[in-house]
N, C-alpha and C positions, 0 to 999 in steps of 0.2 A: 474599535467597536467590539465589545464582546458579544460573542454567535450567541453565546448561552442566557443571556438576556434578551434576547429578538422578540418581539409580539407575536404570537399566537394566531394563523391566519385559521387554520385546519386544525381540531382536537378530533385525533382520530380513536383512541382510544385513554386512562387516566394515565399511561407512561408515555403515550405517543405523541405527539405534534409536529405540525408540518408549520415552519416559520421561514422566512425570506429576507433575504439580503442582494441588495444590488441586482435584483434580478433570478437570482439562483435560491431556489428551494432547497430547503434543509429540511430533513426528518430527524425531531431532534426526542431524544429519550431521556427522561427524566425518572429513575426506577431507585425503589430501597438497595437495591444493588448495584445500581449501575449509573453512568451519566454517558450518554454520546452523542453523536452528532452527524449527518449523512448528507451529504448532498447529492441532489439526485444529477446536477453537472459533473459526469465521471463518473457514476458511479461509487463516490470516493468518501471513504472515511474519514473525519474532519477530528475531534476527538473522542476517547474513550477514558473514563476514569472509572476505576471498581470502588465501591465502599473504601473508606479507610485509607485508600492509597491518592500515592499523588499522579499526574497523568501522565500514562503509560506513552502515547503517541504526542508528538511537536507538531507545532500549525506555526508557520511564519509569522512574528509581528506585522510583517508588510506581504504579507500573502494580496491576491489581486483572485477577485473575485470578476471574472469576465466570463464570456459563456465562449469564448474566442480562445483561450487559455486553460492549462492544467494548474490547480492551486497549488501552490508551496508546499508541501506538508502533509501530514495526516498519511493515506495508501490511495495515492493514487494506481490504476490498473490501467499495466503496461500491457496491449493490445490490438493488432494478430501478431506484434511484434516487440522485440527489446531495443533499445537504443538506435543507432541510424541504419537498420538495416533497409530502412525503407523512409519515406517519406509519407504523416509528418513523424519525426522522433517519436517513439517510443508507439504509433499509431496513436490510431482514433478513437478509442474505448474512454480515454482519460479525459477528452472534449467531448464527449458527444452527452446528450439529452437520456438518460437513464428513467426508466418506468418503476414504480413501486407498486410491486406486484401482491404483498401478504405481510398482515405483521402479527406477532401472537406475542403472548407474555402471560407470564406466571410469576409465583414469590421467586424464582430463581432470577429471571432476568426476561430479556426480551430477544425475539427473533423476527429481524427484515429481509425482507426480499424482495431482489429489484432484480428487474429485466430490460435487457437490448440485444434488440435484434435487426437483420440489415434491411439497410431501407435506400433511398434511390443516393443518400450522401456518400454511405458507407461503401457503394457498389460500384459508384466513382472515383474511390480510394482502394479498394480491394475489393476485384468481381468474385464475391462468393456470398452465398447465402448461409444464414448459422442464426442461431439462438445462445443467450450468453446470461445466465444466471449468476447473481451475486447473491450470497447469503451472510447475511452479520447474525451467527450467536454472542449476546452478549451477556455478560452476568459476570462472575469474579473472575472468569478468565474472557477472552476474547477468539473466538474462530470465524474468519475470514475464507469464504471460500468464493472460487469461480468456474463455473460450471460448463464447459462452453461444446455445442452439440453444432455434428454439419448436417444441416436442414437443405442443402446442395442434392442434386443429383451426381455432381462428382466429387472424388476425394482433394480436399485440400489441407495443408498445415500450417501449423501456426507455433508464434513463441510468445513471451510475455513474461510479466515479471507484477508481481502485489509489493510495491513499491516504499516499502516500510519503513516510516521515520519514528524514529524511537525520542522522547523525551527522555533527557539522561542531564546530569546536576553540573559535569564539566567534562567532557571530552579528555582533558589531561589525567585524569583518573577514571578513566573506562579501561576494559580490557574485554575483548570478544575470544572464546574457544569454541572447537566444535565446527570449524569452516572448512577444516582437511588444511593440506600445504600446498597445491598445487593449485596455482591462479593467472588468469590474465590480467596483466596491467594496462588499465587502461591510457596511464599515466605515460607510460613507454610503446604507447602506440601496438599495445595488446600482446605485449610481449611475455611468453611463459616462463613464470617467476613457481620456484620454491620458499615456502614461509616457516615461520614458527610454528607451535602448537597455539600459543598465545598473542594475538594483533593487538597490541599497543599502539598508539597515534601521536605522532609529531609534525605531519606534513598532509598535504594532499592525498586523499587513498581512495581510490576508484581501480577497485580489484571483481573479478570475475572468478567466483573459487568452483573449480570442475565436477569437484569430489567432497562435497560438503557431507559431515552426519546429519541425520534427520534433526537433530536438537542442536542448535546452535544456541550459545549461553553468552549474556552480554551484561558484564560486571559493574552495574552502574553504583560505583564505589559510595560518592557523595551522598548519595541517596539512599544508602543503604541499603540497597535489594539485587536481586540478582533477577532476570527478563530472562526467560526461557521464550525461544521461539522456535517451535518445531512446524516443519515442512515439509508440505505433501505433494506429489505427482510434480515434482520439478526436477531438474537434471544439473544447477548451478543453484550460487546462492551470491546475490552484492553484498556488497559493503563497502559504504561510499561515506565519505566525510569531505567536504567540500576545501576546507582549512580557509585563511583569511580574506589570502589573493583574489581566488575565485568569489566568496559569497561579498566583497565589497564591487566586486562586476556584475551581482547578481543584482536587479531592480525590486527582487520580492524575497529580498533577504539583507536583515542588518548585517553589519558588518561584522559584529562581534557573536553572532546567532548560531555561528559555527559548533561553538564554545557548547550550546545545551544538547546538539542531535545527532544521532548519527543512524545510518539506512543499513537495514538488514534485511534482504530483500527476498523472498521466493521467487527463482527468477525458471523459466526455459528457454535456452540457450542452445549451444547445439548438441543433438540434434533435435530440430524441432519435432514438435508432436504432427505425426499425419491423421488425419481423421477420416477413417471413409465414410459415405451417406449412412446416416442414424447412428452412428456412432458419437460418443460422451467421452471427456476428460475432464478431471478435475485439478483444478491447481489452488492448495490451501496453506493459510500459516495461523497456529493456534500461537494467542502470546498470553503467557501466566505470568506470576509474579513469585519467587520463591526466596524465603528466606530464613 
């Protein structure tokens, strides 16, 4: 099924539409600038294409569209937490029922925003109370932010990660800089590894880099362009490529799927963020396209 085809349930404004699949609403944009696509399950970005170009973010051929499940693909938001620090993986922000709060647009592009906030599920997986803003600018670049406020009487913290899959033409001629050399592998059971300046990919790589520059730069050779993705209020950066083995154990990934994508992530890590009562953090990743 192509999302970008779906019937029209909701024209909220001439770039806006709200369109459904299997259950889950999409807010889908259709601009002189821009193309993309939201679902409000997660919170999560499904794709983004700017004028002229080809699409900056990957969405699973076999992605699984359940309200029980996080999609394959696109930026899913990893949230109060990263990986299995908790139960379920990665938390509850990337399943949960997301509100679409504002949408504006001009000749430049468009801007959505969606909210969640905790409610008796949430509180049952993590007793805290918070407000959790998502903002999509979109138009020839992409800015992705997450806003998240403790509406708590006490302070609590949290980590998370805007879970970036990049469309890219072949994994065997990518090259990512700008990560720092200093990472955990995940691969060796988090073990502190030193790297190149330059990540090249042959194997399995699920790396946790400590000391990443704000711009990390990802050389989608085939394709001829180079993906800037700079990173804000985070303390780590992923970067993850699944390689064969794994994405033929994956249910919501072909086998050979590995080959187009690869995760560059704004992640926090440790230490995580404390927030005391009324206090805001923001965690963002802008992705342009430069060539």
């Amino acid at each position: 099924m192509d999302l970008r085809q779906l019937s029209t349930i909701n024209a909220l404004s001439d770039a806006v539409t709200v369109c459904e699949y299997q259950g889950v609403k999409i807010i889908r944009v259709i601009h002189p600038m821009v193309e993309a696509g939201i679902s409000l399950h997660g919170g999560h970005l499904l794709w983004f294409k700017p004028a002229g170009e080809k699409d900056m973010i990957w969405l699973s051929e076999k992605a699984e569209f359940d309200i029980t499940k996080a999609v394959r693909g696109g930026i899913p938001v990893c949230w109060p937490w990263f990986g299995k620090a908790a139960v379920p993986s990665h938390g509850f922000a990337r399943t949960s029922e997301w509100t679409l709060s504002q949408h504006r647009e001009n000749d430049n592009g468009v801007i959505v925003t969606l909210i969640l906030e905790d409610n008796q599920d949430t509180r049952s997986i993590w007793p805290h109370k918070f407000h959790n803003q998502m903002t999509f600018e979109m138009s020839a670049e992409l800015n992705v932010s997450l806003t998240s406020t403790n509406t708590d009487t006490q302070p609590w913290s949290y980590g998370g990660a805007l879970h970036t899959y990049f469309n890219i033409a072949d994994i065997n001629a990518v090259s990512v800089t700008g990560m720092g050399a200093e990472y955990l592998d995940s691969t060796q059971a988090g073990k502190i590894c030193h790297g190149n300046d330059t990540l090249t990919f042959n194997t399995e790589t699920d790396r946790i880099y400590t000391h990443p520059q704000p711009t990390i730069t990802i050389n989608d050779q085939d394709n001829q362009r180079t993906i800037l993705v700079t990173n804000q209020g985070n303390n780590a950066a992923v970067i993850w490529n699944p390689w064969q083995e794994l994405s033929i154990n994956m249910g919501d990934m072909a086998n050979n799927s590995f080959e187009t994508m690869v995760c560059v992530e704004s992640t926090i890590h440790t230490p995580t963020i404390e927030l005391q009562p009324g206090q805001t953090h923001t965690l963002s990743t802008r992705i342009a396209v430069q060539r």
